[in-house]
N, C-alpha and C positions, 0 to 999 in steps of 0.2 A: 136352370141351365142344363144341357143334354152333357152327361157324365162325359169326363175325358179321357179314353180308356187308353189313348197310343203314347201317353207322355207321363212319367211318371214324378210327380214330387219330390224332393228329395232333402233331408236335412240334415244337421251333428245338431247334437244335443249334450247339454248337461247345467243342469239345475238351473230349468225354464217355466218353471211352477208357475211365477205369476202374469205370463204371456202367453204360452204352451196352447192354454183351451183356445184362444181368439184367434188364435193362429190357424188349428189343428180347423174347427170348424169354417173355415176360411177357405179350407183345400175340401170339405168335402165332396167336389165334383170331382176330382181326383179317384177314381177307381183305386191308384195306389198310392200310397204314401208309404216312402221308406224315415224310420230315422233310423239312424247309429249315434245312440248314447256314448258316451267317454266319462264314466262316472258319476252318474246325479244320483246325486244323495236327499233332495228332496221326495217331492211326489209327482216328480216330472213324468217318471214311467207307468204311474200307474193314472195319471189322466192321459197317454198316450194311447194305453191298452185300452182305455174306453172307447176308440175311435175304431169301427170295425171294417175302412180301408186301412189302417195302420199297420205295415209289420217294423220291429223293433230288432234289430242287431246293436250289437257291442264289440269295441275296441279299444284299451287303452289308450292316450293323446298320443297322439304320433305327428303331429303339425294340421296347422289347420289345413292347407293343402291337400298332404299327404291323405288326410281326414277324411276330406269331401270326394275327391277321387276313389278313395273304398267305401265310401258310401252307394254313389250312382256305378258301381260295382255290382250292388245287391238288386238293382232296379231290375223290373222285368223288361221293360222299355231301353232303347236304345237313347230314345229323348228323355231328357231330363228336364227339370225346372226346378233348380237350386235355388233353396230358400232358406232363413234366417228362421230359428224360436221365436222370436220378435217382431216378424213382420207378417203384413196382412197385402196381401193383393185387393186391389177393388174392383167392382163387377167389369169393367172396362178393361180389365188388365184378362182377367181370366177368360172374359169373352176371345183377345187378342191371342190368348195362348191358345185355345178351342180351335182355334179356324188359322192357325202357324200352319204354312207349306210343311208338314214334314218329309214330304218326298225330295226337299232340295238339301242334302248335308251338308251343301257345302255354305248354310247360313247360320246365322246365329241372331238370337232373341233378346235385343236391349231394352230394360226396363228402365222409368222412371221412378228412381224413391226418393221417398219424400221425407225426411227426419223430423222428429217429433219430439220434445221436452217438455214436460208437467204440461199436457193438453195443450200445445202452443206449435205449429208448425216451422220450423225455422229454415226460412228460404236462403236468407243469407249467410256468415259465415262460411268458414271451411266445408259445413254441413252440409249446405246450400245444393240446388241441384246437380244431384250426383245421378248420373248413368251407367249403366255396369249391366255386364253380361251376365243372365242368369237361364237364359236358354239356348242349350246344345245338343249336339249330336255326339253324344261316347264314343262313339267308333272312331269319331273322328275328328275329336279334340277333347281334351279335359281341362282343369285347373292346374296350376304352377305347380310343384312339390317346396313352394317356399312354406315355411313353417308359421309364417304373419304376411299379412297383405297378401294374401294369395289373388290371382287373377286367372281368369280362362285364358287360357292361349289362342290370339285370334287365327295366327300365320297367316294366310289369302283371304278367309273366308268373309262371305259377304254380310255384313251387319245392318242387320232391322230394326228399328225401334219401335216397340211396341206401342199404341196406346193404352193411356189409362196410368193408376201409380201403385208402390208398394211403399205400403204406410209403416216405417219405422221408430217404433218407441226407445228410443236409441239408451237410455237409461232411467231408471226411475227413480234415482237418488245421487247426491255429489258422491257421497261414501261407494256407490258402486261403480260412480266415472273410477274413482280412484282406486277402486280393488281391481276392475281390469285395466286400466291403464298400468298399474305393475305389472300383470302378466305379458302385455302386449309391449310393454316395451322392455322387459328381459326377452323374448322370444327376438325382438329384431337384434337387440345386442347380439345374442348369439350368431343370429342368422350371417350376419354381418360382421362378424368380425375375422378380418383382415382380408375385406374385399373393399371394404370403405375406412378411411384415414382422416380423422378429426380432429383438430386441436380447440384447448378449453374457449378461447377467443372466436375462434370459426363456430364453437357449441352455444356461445352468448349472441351471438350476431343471427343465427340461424333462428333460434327463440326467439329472439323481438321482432326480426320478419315475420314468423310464423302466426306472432299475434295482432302485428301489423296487417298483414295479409288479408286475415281474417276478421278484425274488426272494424278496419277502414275501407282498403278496397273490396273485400265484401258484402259492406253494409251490414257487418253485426252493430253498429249502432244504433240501426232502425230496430232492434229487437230486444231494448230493454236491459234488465239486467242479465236474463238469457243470454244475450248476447255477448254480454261483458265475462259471464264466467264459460261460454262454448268457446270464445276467443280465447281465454287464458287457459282453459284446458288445451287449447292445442298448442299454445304456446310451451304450456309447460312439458305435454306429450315430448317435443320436439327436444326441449332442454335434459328430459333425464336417459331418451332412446339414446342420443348420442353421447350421455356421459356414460351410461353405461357401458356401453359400446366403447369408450375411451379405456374405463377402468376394468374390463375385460382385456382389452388389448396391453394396458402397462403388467395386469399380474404376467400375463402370458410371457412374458418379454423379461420381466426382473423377479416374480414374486415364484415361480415356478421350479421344481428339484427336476421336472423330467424334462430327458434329452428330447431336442425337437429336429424332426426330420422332416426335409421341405423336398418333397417329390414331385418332380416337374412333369406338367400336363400340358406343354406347350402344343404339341399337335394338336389338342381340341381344337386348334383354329379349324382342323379340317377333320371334325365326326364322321365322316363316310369313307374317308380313306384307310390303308390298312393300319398306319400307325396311329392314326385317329380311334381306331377301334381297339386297340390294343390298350390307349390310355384309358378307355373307356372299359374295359372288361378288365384290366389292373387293378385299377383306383377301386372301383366297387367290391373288388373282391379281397383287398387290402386290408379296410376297413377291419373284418373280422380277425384280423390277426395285426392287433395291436397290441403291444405290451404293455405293460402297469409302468412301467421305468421310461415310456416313451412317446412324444405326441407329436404327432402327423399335422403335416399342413400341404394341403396341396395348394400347385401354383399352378392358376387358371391365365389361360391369354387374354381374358374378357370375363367378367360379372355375370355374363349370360348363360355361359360354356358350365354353370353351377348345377346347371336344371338336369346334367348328363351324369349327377353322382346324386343314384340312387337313395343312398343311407349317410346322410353326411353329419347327422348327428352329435358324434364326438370327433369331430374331421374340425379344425382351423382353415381358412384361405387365405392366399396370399393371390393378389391381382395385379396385373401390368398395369402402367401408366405411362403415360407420352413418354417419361423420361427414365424407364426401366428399360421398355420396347428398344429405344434407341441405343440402349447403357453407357448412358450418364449417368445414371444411379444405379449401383447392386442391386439387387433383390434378394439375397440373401445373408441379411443381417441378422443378428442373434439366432441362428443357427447352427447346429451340431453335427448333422451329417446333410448333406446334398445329395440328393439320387439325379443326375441325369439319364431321362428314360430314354433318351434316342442320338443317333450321333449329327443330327442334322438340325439338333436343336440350338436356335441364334443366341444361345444364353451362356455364358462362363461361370466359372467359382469364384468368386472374390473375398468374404469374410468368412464362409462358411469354414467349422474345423477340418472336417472329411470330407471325401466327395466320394460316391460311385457313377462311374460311366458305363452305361451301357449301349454296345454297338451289335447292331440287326444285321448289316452288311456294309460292304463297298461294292458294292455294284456299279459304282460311277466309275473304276477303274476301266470297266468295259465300255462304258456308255458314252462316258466324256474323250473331248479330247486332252493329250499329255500335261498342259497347261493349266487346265481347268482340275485334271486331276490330281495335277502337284498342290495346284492351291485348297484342294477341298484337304487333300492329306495330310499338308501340313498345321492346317486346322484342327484336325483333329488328334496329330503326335501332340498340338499344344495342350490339348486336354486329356493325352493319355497321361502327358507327363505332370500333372496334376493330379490324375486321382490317386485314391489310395487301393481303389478294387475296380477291376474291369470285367464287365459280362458280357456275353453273346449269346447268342440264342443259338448256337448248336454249334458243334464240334468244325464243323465244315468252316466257320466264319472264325474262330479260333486260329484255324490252320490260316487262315487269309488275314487275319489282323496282323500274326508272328511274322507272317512273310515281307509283311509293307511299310511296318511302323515299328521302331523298336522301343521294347518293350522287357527293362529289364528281368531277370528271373526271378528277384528278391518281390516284382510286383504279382500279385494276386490277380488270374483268369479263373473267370467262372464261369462254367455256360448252366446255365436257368433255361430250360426249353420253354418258347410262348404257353399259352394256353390254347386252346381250341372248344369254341360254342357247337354242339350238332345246331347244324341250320335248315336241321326237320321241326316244321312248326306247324301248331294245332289245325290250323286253316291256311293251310299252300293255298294261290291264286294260281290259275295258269297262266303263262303268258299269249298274248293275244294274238300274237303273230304263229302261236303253233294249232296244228293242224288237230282233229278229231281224235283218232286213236294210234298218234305216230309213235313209233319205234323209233328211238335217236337215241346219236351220243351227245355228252354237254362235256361244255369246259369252260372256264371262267377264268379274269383276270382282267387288266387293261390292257386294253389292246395298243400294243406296242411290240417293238423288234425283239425285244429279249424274252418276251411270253412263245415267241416261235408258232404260236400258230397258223401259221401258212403251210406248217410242212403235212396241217391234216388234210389239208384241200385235196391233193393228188391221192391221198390214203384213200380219200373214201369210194375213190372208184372201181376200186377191192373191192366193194363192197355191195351187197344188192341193193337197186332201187328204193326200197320201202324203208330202208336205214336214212337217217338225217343225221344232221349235226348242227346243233344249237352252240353257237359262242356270245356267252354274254360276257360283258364288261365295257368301260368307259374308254371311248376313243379319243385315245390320248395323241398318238400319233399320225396324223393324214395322211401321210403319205403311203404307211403302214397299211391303211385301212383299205386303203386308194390299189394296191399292190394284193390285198386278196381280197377285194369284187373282183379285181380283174383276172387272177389265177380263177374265181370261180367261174367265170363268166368263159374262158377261154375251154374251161372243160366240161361246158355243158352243166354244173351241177345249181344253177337257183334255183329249182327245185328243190335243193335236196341239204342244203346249207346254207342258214340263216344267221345273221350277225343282228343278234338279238340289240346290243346298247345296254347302258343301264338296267340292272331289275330290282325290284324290292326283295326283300326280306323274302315277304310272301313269292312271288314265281322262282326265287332263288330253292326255296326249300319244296316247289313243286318239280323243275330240274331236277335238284339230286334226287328226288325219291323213287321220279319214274322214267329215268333214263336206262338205257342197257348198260351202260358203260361211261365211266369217265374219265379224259383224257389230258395228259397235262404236258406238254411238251417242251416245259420252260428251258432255260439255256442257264438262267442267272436266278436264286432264289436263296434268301440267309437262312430259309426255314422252308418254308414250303405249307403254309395252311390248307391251301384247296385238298390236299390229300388225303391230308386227315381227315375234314370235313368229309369226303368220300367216304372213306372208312365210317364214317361214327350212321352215315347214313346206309351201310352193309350193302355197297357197290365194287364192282372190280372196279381195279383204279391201277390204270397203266399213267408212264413216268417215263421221261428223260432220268438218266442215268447220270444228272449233271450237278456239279457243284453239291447241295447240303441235303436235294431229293432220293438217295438211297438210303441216306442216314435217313432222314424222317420218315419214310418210307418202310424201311428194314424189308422185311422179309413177307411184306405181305401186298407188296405190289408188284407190277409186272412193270420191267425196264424195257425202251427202246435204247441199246446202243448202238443206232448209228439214225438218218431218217431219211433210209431211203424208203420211197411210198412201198411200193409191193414189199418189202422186209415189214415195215412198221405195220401194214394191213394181218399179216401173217402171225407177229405176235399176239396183235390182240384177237385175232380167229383161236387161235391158242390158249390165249391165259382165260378166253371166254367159254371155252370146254372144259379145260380146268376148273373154273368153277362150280360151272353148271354141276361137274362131276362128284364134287366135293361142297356144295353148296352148302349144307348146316354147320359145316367147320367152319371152311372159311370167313362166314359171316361171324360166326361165333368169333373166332380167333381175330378177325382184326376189328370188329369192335371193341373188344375188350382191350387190346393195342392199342387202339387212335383214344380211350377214353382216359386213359394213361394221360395225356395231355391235358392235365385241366388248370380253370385259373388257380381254383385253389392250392393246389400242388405249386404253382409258381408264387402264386402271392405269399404264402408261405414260407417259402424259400427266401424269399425275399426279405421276409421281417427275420427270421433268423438272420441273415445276412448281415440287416443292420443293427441286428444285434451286437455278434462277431465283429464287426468291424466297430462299433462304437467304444467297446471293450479293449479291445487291442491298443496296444503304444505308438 
C-alpha cells in the first residue's frame, strides 16, 4: 500500500505491551504515528520506539478527551485518524483512509469496529456493531473534553462511512474487564456528578435493562457464555457508574466540612453573547482560585453548556430540569453561599444561607417602556433585598443601582470590574467583504439604538475617500439597521461603510489590529469592553463620554461630548495626531492600563469575597 503521508495516526497510550506491536505494525503505511503515553510502566515505550514512523510524547491523565485532543495536537497533519492500543485496522479500512477526500473539512470518517473476546468476534450484545468517528479534520473539530466516553464533535459535518473494519480485542481477561471497569466508572461518577440525579431503585432497574438490553434484544444469547458474561459486565458497568455517582453525590451533600458555593452560569444558554462570555471567561478563571475551606459547584442551564469549562476537574454541577427551569423546585439546596452572576437571571434564593447578586446594568430603564420598567425593577429590589453583598461592574452602575433601588447602607456594594481577553489572535482571518489594502475605522457591538452608531455615518464625510468604516455586530434591531443603510445611502457613502454582521474570533481580532482607529459611540454601557479590548490591541480608541465609558476609559481615550458630525470628525483628526505624536507611550501606557482588567484579577476578587462573606454574621 502507497504510504499515507497527509493524515496522520494518532493515539494515548499506557501499559499496552500485550497489543501495542499488532497494532503499531498495523499503521505502518502511516508515514506518522504519534502516541502520548500517560504512564506505562510496562514495555509499552520501548516497543513503540522500535517503530521508526513513531514519535512518542508525554502527559500525565488529564481525561480521556482532554487526552486525545493534546495528542492530534502534536500531529504534523491537520487529518488525523484516532485510534486505540488495541485495535487493528484491516486492509479495506486503510485502503478507505488512503483515497479520504481530505480537501472537504467539513466531513468526517466513520469506522466500523468490530469487538473481539478470547478469539471470538461478538456481533451481538451492547458490543455489537458500533460505528464511531475516528477520522477528522483538527481545525475543525475535535473530541468532547468529557473525561469518559469521550466523542468527536460532529456539529453540521457531513459523515462517511468508511469501508472495511477495526478489529478490537476489547479485553484479554475477566480480571482486566474488572480493573478498568473501576476506573471507567469512578471517572463517569465524577464526571457526572450533579448534572445527573439517581436514586438506588432508578440504579436497580437501569442494571437489569442494561443486561436485558444486551442479552436478549441483542442476541447475546446467540454468543454462548461470551455472551452471558459481556451481558453482565454491562449490566453490572451500569449498577456501580451510577452508585457511584450516587455515593459521590450523598458525601457531597452530608459527609462534607467545606462550605459550598453554587455560582450561577445560567447565561450559557447564550455562549456568544456578552453575558454568555463573561460566564464563560469567570467560570474558567475561578477555578484557580479555590480555597481549601470551600467547594464550588457551577450551575449549568443544560448538560451540554459543561463542554464551555475548560478545567472542570475539582468543579461539582448542578443542572436544570423541567421543574427547576420553571421553579417548582429550588436549585439551591444544601448550599452555603449563592453567587448570582447577572441581574437577568430567571432564578431566585430559596434555601441557600447567603446570596451575592451581581448587577452589570439597567439599561432597560432607557430602553423599555415605564411599565415594563417598573416591572423588571421591581424584580430585581426583590433580590437586592435578599442578598447579603451586591456587586457591579464599575462605579457608573453603582451610582445607577443607589439612585433606582433602595438599598440600605448597612448592605454591602462592591464593584469587581469585568475582565477583558485581548482579541488579538495567532491567525486573524480577514473579513471577506473588505477590500485589498484599506485604511478604515472599526467598531463593534449589536447593532441597535443605544450603540449609536448612526452618528458615524455623517462623521465620515470629514473624512478622505480612501478612509472606511467597518461596523460589525448582530442585528439586533431592523429598523435600526433599516435607518443607517438609509443615512448611508442618502450621503453617498457604500463605498466607503460597510455593516459587516456577525464575525468570528478570527476577523474580530483582524479589525482591531489593522484598523486606524477605533470608534465607539455607545449612549448606554455598565462597563464598556470594546474599549479596552482597543486598548489591549494598542489602538486610539475614541468614546462617548456617556454613562460608565470615561470611567473605563480613564485618561487614555479620546471623548466626543456632544455628536455633532463635523465636531466628532475633528476630535478624532486630533486625538489621531496626538498619537501618531506620542505613539511609543501612548501604546505603552494604555496597554498596560486595559491589561489591568483581567479575569484573574476579578476571579480573585471574587473568592476572596466569598470568602469575607461566608465568614461574616
Amino acid at each position: 500500500m502507497t504510504q499515507i503521508s497527509n493524515i496522520s495516526a494518532v493515539m494515548i497510550l499506557k501499559d499496552a505491551e500485550k497489543s501495542l506491536r499488532a497494532t503499531l505494525e498495523s499503521l505502518l503505511g502511516f508515514e506518522e504515528v504519534i502516541i502520548l503515553d500517560n504512564g506505562s510502566s510496562d514495555k509499552s515505550l520501548e516497543i513503540a520506539a522500535s517503530f521508526n514512523n513513531v514519535k512518542i510524547f508525554h502527559s500525565p491523565f488529564i481525561g480521556f478527551g482532554p487526552l486525545k485532543n493534546l495528542a492530534a495536537s502534536y500531529a504534523s497533519n491537520d487529518w488525523v485518524f484516532s485510534i486505540d492500543s488495541d485495535e487493528i485496522p484491516n486492509e479495506e479500512l486503510l485502503s478507505e483512509i488512503q483515497k479520504f477526500d481530505i480537501l472537504d473539512i467539513e466531513s468526517l470518517g466513520i469506522v466500523h469496529r468490530v469487538n473481539e473476546y478470547l478469539g471470538k468476534v461478538i456481533s451481538g450484545t451492547d458490543w455489537g456493531n458500533e460505528y464511531i468517528i475516528r477520522l477528522f479534520n483538527r481545525s475543525r473539530t475535535s473530541f468532547t473534553n468529557s473525561e469518559v466516553h469521550e466523542t468527536v464533535k460532529c456539529d453540521d459535518l457531513k459523515q462517511i462511512n468508511l469501508k472495511g473494519e477495526l478489529l478490537h480485542e476489547s479485553y484479554s481477561s475477566i480480571s482486566e474487564m474488572i480493573t478498568k471497569m473501576q476506573f471507567y466508572t469512578s471517572l463517569y461518577a465524577k464526571q457526572n456528578l450533579g448534572i445527573k440525579k439517581v436514586g438506588p431503585l432508578m440504579i436497580s432497574l437501569k442494571s437489569f435493562f442494561a443486561f436485558f438490553r444486551s442479552y436478549f434484544l441483542k442476541r447475546g444469547f446467540l454468543f454462548g457464555w461470551r455472551g452471558v458474561l459481556v451481558s453482565s459486565y454491562v449490566g453490572i458497568d451500569v449498577f456501580f457508574k451510577y452508585y457511584k455517582l450516587y455515593e459521590l453525590d450523598y458525601k457531597r451533600k452530608y459527609r462534607s466540612d467545606k462550605k459550598k458555593v453554587l455560582v450561577d452560569l445560567e447565561r450559557l444558554k447564550y455562549p456568544n453573547c456578552g453575558l454568555g462570555q463573561v460566564c464563560i471567561n469567570f467560570s474558567n478563571e475561578l477555578i484557580n482560585f479555590q480555597p481549601s475551606t470551600i467547594s464550588y459547584e457551577y450551575l449549568l442551564p443544560s448538560k451540554s453548556r459543561k463542554e464551555l469549562i475548560k478545567n472542570d476537574r475539582d468543579i461539582s454541577f448542578r443542572c436544570h430540569n423541567v421543574l427547576t427551569k420553571n421553579g417548582i423546585t429550588p436549585i439551591d439546596k444544601h448550599i452555603d453561599l449563592y453567587h448570582l452572576t447577572s441581574q437577568i437571571t430567571d432564578y431566585g434564593v430559596h434555601y441557600a444561607k447567603k446570596n451575592i447578586y451581581t448587577i452589570h446594568d439597567l439599561n432597560f430603564l432607557e430602553e423599555k417602556s415605564p411599565q415594563k420598567s417598573k416591572a423588571k425593577l421591581d424584580k430585581i429590589q426583590k433580590a437586592v433585598d435578599k442578598a447579603d453583598v451586591i456587586t457591579v461592574i464599575s462605579k457608573f452602575t453603582e451610582k445607577i443601582i443607589r439612585s433606582n433601588l433602595s438599598i440600605p447602607s448597612s448592605k454591602k456594594v462592591r464593584v469587581i470590574y469585568n475582565g477583558v481577553k485581548s482579541p488579538l489572535l495567532k491567525d486573524p482571518v480577514k473579513p471577506k467583504q473588505l477590500g485589498g489594502n484599506d485604511k478604515f475605522f472599526f467598531t463593534i457591538g449589536t447593532v441597535m439604538p443605544k450603540k449609536n452608531f448612526h452618528v458615524l455615518i455623517e462623521m465620515m464625510q470629514y473624512f478622505d475617500d480612501d478612509i472606511k468604516l467597518y461596523i460589525a455586530g448582530m442585528f439586533e434591531k431592523e429598523s435600526y439597521v433599516v435607518r443607517i443603510k438609509n443615512l448611508i445611502s442618502t450621503n453617498n457613502l457604500q463605498n466607503r461603510i460597510v455593516l459587516l454582521g456577525g464575525v468570528s474570533d478570527e476577523e474580530k481580532s483582524y479589525l482591531y489590529s489593522k484598523c486606524q482607529a477605533f470608534l465607539f459611540p455607545s449612549l448606554l454601557e455598565g462597563f464598556g469592553l470594546p474599549i479596552i479590548e482597543s486598548m489591549l490591541s494598542k489602538k486610539p480608541t475614541f468614546s462617548s463620554d456617556k454613562t460608565s465609558l470615561p470611567e473605563i476609559g480613564d485618561r487614555y481615550a479620546y471623548y466626543w461630548e456632544s455628536f455633532e458630525a463635523e465636531y466628532m470628525a475633528g476630535i478624532v483628526k486630533d486625538g489621531l495626531r496626538d498619537f501618531e505624536l506620542h505613539k511609543e507611550k501612548r501604546e505603552r501606557e494604555m496597554f498596560e492600563y486595559a491589561s489591568k482588567f483581567s479575569w484573574n484579577k476579578n476571579a480573585e476578587a471574587y473568592a476572596k469575597l466569598y470568602l469575607e462573606t461566608l465568614d461574616s454574621e
